[in-house]
N, C-alpha and C positions, 0 to 999 in steps of 0.2 A: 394544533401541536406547534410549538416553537421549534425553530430550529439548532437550540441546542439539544431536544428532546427528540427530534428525526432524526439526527446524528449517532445520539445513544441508540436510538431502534436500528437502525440500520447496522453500530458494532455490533451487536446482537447475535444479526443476522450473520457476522462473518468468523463467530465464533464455532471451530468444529464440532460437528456432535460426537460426542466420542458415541454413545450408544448404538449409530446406525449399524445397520447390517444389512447384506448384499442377498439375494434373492433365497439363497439355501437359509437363510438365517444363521450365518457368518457373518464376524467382525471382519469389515476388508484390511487386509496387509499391511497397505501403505494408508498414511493419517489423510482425512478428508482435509484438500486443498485450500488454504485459507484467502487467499488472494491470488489475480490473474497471474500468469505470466511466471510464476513460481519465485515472487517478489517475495520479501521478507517483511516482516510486519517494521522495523527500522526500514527500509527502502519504503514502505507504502508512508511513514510519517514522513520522510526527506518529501516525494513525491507529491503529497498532499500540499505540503509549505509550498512548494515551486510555485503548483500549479496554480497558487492565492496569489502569488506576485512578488514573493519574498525573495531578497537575494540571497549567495551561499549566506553571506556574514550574518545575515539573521536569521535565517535557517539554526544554523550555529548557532547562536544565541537562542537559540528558543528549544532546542536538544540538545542544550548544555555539552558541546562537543566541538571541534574546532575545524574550520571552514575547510582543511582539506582533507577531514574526516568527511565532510558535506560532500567535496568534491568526488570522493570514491566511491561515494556512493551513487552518485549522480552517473559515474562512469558504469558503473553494472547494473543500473537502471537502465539506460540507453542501450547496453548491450543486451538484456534480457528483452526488452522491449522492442530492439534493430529500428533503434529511431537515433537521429544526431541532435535534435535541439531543444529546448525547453519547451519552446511552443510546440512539438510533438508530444515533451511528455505530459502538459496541461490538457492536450489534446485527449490522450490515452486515457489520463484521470478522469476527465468529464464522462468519456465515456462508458467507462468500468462503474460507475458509481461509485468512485474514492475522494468525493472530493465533495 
């Protein structure tokens, strides 16, 4: 498998099932959770660029969005996460498998 092709299996994987249902065979309430930490699928792209080594300003260039659009999200990354640094949030990626 290449690893553009584990990448794809892996979004896959982080796609909600809409059809689950909870023991009664009921749809649960609230949507099955896509990502750790109740991160947004924009925060997990910001997070993933980080975590490769990219700064804001290319980050920004590469989500066609401007670096302190990057910055803000950086900022409630870190808060959702309760970490202060990059090397924490590259840290959290590796381990979540987001990266």
């Amino acid at each position: 498998m290449t690893p553009e092709q584990a990448i794809a299996a892996r979004e896959q994987l982080l796609i909600p099932d809409r059809t689950h249902k909870d023991a009664r065979g009921k749809k649960p309430k609230s949507p099955v959770a896509l990502y750790p930490n109740d991160l947004t699928g924009r925060e997990v792209e910001v997070l993933r660029l980080v975590a490769q080594g990219l700064t804001d300003a290319q980050v920004a260039d590469a989500l066609v969005v401007s670096p302190r659009t990057v910055n803000a999200h950086l900022r409630t990354i870190y808060s959702k996460l309760n970490i202060t640094s990059r090397h924490a949030a590259t840290y959290f990626a590796l381990e979540h498998g987001l990266v």
